[in-house]
C-alpha positions in Angstrom: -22.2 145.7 144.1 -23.7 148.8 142.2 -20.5 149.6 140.0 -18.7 147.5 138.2 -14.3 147.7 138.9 -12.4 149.3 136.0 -8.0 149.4 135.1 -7.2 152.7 133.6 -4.0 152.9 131.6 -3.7 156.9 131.9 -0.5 157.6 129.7 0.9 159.9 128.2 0.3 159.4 124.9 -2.6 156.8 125.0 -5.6 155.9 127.4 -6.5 152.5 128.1 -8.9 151.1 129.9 -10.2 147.9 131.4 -13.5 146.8 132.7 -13.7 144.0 134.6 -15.5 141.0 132.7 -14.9 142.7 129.9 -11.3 143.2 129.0 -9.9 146.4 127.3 -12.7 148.5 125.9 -11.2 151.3 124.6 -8.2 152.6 123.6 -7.7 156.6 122.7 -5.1 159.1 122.3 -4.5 161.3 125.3 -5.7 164.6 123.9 -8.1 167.0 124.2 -9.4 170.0 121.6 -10.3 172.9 122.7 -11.7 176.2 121.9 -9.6 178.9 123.7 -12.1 182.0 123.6 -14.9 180.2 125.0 -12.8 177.7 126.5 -15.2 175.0 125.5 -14.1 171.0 124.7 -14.4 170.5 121.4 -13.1 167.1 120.8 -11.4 164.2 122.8 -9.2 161.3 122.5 -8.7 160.4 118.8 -11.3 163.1 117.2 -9.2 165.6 119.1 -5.7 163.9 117.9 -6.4 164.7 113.8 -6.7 167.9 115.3 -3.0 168.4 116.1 -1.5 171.0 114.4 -4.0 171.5 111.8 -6.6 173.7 113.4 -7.4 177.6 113.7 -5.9 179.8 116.1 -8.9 179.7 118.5 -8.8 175.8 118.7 -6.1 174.1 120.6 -5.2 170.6 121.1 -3.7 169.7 124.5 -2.6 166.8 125.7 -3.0 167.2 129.4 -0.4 164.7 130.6 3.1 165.2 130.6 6.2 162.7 131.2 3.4 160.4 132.8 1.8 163.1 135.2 -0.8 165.6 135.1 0.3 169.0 133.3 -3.6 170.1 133.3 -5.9 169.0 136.1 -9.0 170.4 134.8 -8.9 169.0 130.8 -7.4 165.5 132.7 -10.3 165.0 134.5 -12.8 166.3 131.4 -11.2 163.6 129.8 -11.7 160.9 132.0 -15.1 162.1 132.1 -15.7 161.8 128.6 -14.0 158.3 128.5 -15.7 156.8 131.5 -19.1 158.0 130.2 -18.6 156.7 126.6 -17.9 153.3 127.7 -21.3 153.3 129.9 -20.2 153.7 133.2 -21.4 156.5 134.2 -24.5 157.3 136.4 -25.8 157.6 139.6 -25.9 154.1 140.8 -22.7 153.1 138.5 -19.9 154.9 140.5 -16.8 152.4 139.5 -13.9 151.3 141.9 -10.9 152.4 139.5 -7.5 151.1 139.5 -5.3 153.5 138.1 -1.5 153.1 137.2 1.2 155.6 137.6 5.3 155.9 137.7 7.7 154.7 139.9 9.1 157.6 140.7 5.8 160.6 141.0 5.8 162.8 143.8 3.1 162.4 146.7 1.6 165.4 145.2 1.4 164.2 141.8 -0.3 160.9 143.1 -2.6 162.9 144.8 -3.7 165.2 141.7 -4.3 161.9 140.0 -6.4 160.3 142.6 -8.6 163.5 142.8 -8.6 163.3 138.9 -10.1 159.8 139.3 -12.6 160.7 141.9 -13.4 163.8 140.6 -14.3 161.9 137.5 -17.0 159.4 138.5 -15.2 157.2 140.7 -16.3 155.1 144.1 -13.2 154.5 145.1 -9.7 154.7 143.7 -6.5 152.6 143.9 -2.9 153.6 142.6 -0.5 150.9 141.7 2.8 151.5 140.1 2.9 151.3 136.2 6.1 148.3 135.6 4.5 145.9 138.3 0.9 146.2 136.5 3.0 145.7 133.1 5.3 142.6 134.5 1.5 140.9 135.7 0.0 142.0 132.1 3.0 140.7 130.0 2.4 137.2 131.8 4.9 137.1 134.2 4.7 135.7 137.3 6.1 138.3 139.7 4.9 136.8 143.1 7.6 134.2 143.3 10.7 134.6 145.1 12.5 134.8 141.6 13.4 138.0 139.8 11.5 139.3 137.1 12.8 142.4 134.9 10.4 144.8 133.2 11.4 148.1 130.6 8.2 149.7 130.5 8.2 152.5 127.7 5.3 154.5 127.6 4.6 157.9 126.2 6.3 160.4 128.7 8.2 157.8 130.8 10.6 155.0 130.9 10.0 152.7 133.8 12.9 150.0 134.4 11.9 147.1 137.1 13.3 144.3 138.4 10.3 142.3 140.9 9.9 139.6 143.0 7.9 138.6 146.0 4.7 140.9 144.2 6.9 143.9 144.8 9.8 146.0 143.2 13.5 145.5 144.3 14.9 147.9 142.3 13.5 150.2 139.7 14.2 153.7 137.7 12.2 156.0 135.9 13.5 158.6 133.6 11.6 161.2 131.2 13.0 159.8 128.1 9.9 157.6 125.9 8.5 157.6 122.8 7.6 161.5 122.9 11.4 162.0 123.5 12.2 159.6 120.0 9.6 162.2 118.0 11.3 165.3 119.2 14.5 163.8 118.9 13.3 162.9 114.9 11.9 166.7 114.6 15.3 168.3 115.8 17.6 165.8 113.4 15.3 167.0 110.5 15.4 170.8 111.7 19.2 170.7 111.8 19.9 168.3 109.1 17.5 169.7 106.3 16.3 173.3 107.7 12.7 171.8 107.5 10.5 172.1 110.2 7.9 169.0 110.6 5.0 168.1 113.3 4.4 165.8 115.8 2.3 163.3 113.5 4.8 163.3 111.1 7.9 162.2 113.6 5.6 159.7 114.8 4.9 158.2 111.1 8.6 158.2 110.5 9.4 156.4 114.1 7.0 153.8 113.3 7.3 153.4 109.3 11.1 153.3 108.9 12.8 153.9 112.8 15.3 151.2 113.7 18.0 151.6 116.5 20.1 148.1 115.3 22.6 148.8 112.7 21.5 146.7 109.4 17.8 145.9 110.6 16.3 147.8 108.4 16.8 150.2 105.2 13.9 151.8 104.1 13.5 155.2 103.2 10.3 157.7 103.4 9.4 161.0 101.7 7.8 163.5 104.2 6.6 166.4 103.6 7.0 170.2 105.8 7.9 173.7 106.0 11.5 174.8 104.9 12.6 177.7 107.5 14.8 179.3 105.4 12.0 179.8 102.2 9.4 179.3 104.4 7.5 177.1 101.9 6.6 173.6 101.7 9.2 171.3 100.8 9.5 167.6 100.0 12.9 165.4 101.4 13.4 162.1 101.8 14.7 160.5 105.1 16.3 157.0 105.7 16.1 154.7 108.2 20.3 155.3 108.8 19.0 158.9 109.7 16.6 157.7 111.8 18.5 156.0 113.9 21.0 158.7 114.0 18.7 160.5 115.6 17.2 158.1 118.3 20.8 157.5 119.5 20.8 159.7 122.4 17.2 158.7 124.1 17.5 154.9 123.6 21.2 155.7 125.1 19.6 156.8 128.2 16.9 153.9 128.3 19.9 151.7 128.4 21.8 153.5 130.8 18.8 153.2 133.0 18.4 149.6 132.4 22.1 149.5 132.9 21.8 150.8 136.7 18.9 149.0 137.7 20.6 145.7 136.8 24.0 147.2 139.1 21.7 147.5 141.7 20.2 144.4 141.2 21.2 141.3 144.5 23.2 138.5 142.4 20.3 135.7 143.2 17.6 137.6 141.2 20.0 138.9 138.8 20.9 134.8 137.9 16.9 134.4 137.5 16.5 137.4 135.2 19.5 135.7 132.6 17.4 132.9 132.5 13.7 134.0 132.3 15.3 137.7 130.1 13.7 140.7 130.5 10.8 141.7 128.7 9.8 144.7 127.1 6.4 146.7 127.2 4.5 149.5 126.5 4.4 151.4 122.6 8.1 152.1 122.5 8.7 148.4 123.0 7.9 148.2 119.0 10.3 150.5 118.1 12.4 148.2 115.3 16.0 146.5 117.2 15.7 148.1 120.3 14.9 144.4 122.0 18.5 143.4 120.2 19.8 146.6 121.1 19.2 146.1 124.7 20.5 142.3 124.7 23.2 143.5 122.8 23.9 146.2 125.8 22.6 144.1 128.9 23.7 140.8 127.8 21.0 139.1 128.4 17.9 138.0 126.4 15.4 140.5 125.7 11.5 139.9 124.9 9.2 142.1 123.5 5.7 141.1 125.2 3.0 139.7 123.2 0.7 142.9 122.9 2.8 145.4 124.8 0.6 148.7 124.1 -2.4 147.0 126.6 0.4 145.3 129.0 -0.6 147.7 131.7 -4.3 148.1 130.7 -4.3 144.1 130.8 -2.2 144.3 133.9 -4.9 146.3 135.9 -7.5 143.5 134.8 -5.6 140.8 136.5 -5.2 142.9 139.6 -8.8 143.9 139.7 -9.7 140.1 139.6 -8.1 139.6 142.9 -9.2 143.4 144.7 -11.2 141.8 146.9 -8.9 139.2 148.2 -6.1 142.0 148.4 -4.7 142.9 152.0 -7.4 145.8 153.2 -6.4 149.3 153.3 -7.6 153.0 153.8 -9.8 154.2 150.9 -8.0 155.8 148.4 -4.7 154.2 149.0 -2.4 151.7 146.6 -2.2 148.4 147.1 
């Protein structure tokens, strides 16, 4: 076989892949720099993220995926490029088969922009498999029993909710509430609270330095630093974790709202299996402080947070490339 397979992770937020024999081999921020007179790319992945908001006006930082679909064809396919090529496999006679993960809940047309992104970037042949079954198989569950499995898969741009058995979903929900939604959600409480008006990189520090969503987890406190919009200087407050989870109340509500209705919809058998085995949490919002107790708390059940969850999917897409060959045979291009 001329090229070897690769798992691609393509999140929101983060880009992981997977090459076969090789496990995860890289790992980059979903954004792309560049110059908007000449309309030339600048920068990618995590060169192009210390770029966010502190770059002329001519230079822009996109990130060309939105709520776990493509917002920008062209840069999501300039980025692939440059990501497939830095990890050596691209040339002529190393044209990849690429498994490639996506919601539960995209439109035919949005699967189709990201198969075209795939091909478009290097690839032989491309598969689509949805995100929270790749994450159950990557967290270590076994998911092609006749038992049920339940998966929250909190990425980026999108909240996937599962429950699997038999190798396949039973039930599953995917909103547009992830961990972009908890760094807005952090920007507005700090607008409204304090009149100061902070960046991305910022909310994201103070979600992952001090953000709890458990009463009496956790009481630390952080000074940040931003732009006051009444002086319109730079001004220096300090934030604690209380606040923080003031202002994550209404996302995480909807996660477990979500969580909520897939378990309503869930038949009684699997639903006995899940109290036993608990549901397990992946992707980068499944380290956000208490929201595992939170969700037991909520679901009454136990709730695990996987063992690496960032690379559950990117891990996931390995296991499922081991076995590509001996999958059921279907029409190029198609998901499993």
């Amino acid at each position: 076989m001329l090229g070897k397979d690769i798992g691609i992770d393509l999140g929101t937020a983060n880009v992981l892949i997977y090459v076969k024999g090789r496990g995860v081999v890289l790992n980059e921020p979903s954004v792309v720099a560049i110059d908007n007179e000449t309309k030339k790319v600048l920068a990618v992945g995590e060169d192009a993220r210390r770029m966010v908001g502190r770059t002329p006006g001519n230079i822009v930082a996109i990130r060309p995926l939105r709520d776990g679909v493509i917002a920008d064809f062209e840069i999501t396919e300039t980025m692939l490029k440059h990501f497939i090529s830095k990890i050596g496999m691209k040339s002529f006679l190393m044209r990849p088969r690429i498994l490639i993960c996506c919601p539960t809940n995209i439109t035919s047309v949005e699967k189709k922009a990201i198969k075209e992104a795939a091909e478009r970037s290097g690839a032989r042949q491309v598969y689509l498999e949805e995100e929270p079954k790749v994450a159950a198989i990557g967290a270590g569950m076994d998911i092609f029993q006749p038992s049920g499995n339940m998966v929250v898969d909190i990425g980026g741009g999108t909240t996937d909710v599962a429950v699997l058995s038999m190798g396949d979903i039973v039930t599953a929900s995917s909103i547009k509430v992830a961990g972009d939604k908890f760094d807005s959600h952090i920007m507005r409480y700090i607008k409204d609270k304090y009149k100061l008006l902070i960046g991305d990189r910022t909310a994201e520090e103070i979600k992952i330095n001090i953000g709890t969503v458990f009463p009496d987890l956790r009481d630390d406190s952080m000074e940040i630093r931003g732009r006051n919009l009444v002086t319109g200087l730079p001004q220096t407050i300090t934030i604690t974790s209380k606040e923080v989870m003031d202002a994550l109340n209404e996302p995480v509500s909807a996660i477990v709202q979500a969580s909520k209705n897939v378990l309503e919809r869930t038949p009684p058998e699997l639903s006995a299996d899940i109290i036993d085995k608990g549901v397990f949490l992946t992707g980068g919002g499944a380290l956000l402080n208490g929201l595992d107790k939170l969700l037991s708390e909520e679901l009454k059940v136990p709730v695990l947070v996987a063992e690496n969850p960032m690379s559950c999917v990117a891990e996931g897409t390995g296991l499922m490339l081991e076995n590509l060959d001996r999958a059921p045979k279907k029409k190029k291009n198609q998901s499993f």
